[in-house]
C-alpha positions in Angstrom: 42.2 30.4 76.7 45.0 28.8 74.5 42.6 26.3 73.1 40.2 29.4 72.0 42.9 31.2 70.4 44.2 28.3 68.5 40.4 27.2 67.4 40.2 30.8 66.1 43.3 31.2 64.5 42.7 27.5 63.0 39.2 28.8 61.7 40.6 32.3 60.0 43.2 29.7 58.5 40.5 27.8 57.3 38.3 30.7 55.6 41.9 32.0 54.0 42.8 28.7 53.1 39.4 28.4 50.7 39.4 31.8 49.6 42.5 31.7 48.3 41.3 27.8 46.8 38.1 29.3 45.3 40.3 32.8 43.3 42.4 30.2 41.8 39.7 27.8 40.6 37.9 30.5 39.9 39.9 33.0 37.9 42.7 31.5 36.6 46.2 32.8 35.2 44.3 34.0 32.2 40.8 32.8 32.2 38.1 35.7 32.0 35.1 33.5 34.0 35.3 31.6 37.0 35.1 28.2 36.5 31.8 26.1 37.5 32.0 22.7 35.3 32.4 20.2 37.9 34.7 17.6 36.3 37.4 20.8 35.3 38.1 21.0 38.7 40.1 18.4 41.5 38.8 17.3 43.9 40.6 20.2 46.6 39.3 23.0 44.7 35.6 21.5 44.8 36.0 20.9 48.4 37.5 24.4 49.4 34.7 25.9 46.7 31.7 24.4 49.4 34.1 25.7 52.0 33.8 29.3 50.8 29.8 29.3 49.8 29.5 27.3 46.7 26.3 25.4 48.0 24.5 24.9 44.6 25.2 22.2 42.6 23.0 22.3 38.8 22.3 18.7 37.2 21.7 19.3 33.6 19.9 16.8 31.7 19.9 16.7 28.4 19.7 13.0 26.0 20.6 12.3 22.9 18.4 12.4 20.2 17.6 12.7 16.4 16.9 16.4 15.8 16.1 15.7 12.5 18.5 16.1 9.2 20.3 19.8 10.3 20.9 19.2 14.3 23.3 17.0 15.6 22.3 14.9 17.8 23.8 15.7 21.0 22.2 19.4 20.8 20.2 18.8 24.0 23.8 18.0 25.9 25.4 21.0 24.5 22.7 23.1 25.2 21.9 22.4 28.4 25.1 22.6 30.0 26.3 25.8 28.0 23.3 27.1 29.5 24.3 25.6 33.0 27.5 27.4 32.7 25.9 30.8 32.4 22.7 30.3 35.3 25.5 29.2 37.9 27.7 32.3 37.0 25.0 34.5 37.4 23.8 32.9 40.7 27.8 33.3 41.8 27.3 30.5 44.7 26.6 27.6 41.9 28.7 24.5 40.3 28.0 22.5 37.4 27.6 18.7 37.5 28.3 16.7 34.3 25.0 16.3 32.0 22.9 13.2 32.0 23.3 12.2 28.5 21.3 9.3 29.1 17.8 9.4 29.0 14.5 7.4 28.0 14.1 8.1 24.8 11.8 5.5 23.4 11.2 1.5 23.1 13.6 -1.2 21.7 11.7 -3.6 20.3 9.6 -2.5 18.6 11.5 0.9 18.1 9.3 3.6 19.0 9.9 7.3 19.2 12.7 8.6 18.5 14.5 5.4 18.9 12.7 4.9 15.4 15.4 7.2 13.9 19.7 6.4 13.8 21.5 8.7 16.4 19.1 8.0 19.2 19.9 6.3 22.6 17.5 5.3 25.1 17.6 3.8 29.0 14.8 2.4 30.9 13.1 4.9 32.9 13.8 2.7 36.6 17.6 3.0 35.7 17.2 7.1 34.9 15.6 7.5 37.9 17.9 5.4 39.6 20.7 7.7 38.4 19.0 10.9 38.9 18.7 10.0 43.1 22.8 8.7 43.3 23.7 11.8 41.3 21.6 14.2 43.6 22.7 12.2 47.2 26.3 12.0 45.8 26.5 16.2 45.6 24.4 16.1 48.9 27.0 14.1 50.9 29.6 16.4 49.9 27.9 19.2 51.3 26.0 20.8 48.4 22.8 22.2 50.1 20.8 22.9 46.8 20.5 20.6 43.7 19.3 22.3 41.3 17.8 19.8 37.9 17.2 22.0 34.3 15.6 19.4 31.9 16.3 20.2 27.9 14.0 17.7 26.6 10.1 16.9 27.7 9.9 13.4 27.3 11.1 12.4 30.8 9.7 15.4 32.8 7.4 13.6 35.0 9.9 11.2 36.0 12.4 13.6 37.0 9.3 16.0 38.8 8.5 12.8 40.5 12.7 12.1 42.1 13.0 15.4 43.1 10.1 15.6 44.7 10.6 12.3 46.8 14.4 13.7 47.1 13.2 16.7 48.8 11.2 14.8 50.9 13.2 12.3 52.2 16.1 15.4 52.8 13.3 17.2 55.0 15.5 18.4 58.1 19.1 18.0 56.7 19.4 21.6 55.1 19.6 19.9 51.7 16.7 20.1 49.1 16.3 19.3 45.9 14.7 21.2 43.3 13.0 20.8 39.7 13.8 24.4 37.7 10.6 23.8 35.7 11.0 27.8 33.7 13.9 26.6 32.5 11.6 24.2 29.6 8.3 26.2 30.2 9.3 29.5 28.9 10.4 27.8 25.6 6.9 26.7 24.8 5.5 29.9 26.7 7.4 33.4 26.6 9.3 32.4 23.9 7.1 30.8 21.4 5.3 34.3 22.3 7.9 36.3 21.1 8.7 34.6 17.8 5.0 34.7 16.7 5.1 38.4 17.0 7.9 38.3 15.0 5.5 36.9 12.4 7.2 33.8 12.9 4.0 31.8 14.3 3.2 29.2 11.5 7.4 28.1 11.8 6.8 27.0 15.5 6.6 23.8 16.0 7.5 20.9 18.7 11.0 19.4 17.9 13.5 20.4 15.1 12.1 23.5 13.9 12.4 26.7 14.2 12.6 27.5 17.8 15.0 24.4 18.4 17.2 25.0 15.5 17.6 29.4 16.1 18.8 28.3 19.7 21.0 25.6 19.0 22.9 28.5 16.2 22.7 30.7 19.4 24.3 28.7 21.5 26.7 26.3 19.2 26.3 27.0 15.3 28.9 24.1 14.3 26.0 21.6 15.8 23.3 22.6 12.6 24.6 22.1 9.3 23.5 25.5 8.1 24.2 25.1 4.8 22.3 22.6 3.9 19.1 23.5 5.6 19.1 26.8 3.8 18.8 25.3 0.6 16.6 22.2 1.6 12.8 21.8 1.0 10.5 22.1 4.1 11.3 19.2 6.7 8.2 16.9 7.9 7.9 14.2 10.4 9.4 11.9 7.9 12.6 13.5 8.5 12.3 13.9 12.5 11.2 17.0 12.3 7.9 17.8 14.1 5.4 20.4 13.5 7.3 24.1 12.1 9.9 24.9 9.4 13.6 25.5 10.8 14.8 27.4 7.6 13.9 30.9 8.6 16.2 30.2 12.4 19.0 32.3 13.4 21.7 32.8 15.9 20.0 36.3 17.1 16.5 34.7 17.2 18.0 31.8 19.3 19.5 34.6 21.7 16.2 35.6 22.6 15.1 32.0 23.9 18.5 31.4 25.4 18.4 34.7 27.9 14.6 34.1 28.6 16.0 30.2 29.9 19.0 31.4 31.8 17.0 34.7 33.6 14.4 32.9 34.2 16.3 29.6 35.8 18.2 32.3 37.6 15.0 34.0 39.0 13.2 30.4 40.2 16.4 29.5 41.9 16.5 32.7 44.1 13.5 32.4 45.0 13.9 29.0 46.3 16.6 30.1 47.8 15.2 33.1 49.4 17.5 35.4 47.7 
């Protein structure tokens, strides 16, 4: 009977114990969101955050990459986990890990790609995939039962489809699984595209640099486009890293309309994996 007691009473310590751990990390003296980046918290507030329900864990990857002359070239970083920051608040169970920066991006020798341009950094695609599987089984060990990937960039996503899919399989019974957020990219190319071209915007679309990439990189962080001097600049080609579209006619509110399509729908997929 004593034993019961005390395994209860140690339990309700427990629970109060992390709930108390997760409002602090959470809130903060005078912070208005919780906080979800991974590497702003120690390690005790990450462990009593699993503790009290935060079981998602989101793996942004981004790269870095010549966006042509107006984009700096970490905008796929910056995105991607500014964007990470709003899905895991809105799924209110979710942390965010640190984004992989790192990515294939092209050849060395001969320079191919976007490697062909200053500002780009490439990795072989065995050691991305290498480092996509520790990252995952390191927030699995820890007790993270979904990992969630959002890819920014489409040049690696059959790689990373192809570890989370043997991820998930090889987690197949532990409670863990691993998950691709493929809406995340699609919707940028698909509902989005949509929308601008009823704006009239259709012949400005393009594939990289233009004007759907530029508006939500002024959405999301306007001191990464050098405003200035694309509004004065003559139409950008492929000569410049800029592929298919003109970015001149971009802006912050048209960029808003991509960036709430990618978060609501990165929200809605990971529900529904989740059976929420």
């Amino acid at each position: 009977m004593k034993n019961s007691i005390h395994s209860r009473l140690r339990r309700l310590a427990l629970a109060l114990l992390a709930s108390a751990s997760l409002a602090s990390f959470a809130t903060g003296a005078a912070r208005a969101e919780p906080q979800v980046e991974f590497q702003r918290l120690t390690w005790l507030e990450i462990r009593d955050a699993v503790r009290a329900g935060y079981d998602t864990i989101i793996i942004p990857v981004g790269g870095t990459e010549q966006s042509g002359p107006y984009i700096a070239v970490g905008k796929h970083n910056v995105r991607a986990e500014a964007l990470a920051d709003r899905i895991a608040r809105s799924l209110g169970n979710a942390l965010v890990a640190p984004v992989i920066a790192y990515v294939p991006e092209g050849g060395l020798s001969p320079r191919t790609s976007h490697m062909r341009f200053p500002g780009t950094i490439t990795v072989p695609p065995t050691v991305f995939e290498g480092l996509l599987r520790s990252a995952a089984e390191s927030f699995r060990v820890q007790g993270f039962h979904t990992v969630a990937f959002i890819a920014d960039h489409g040049g690696y996503l059959s790689q990373l489809r192809e570890v989370v899919v043997g991820l998930d399989r090889a987690w197949s019974g532990s409670g863990a699984h691993a998950l691709y957020v493929d809406s995340y990219y699609n919707v940028i190319g698909g509902a989005y595209a949509d929308a601008l071209r009823a704006r009239g915007l259709g012949e400005d679309v393009g594939k990289h640099a233009e004007l759907s990439d530029t508006s939500l990189m002024l959405a999301v962080d306007p001191s990464m486009v050098r405003e200035q001097a694309l509004r004065s600049a003559p139409k950008p080609t492929t000569a410049d890293g800029v592929y298919g579209g003109d970015p001149r006619p971009a802006t912050a509110e048209l960029g808003k309309i991509g960036v709430d399509m990618q978060v609501d729908a990165a929200v809605a997929e990971i529900r529904k994996a989740q059976g929420r």
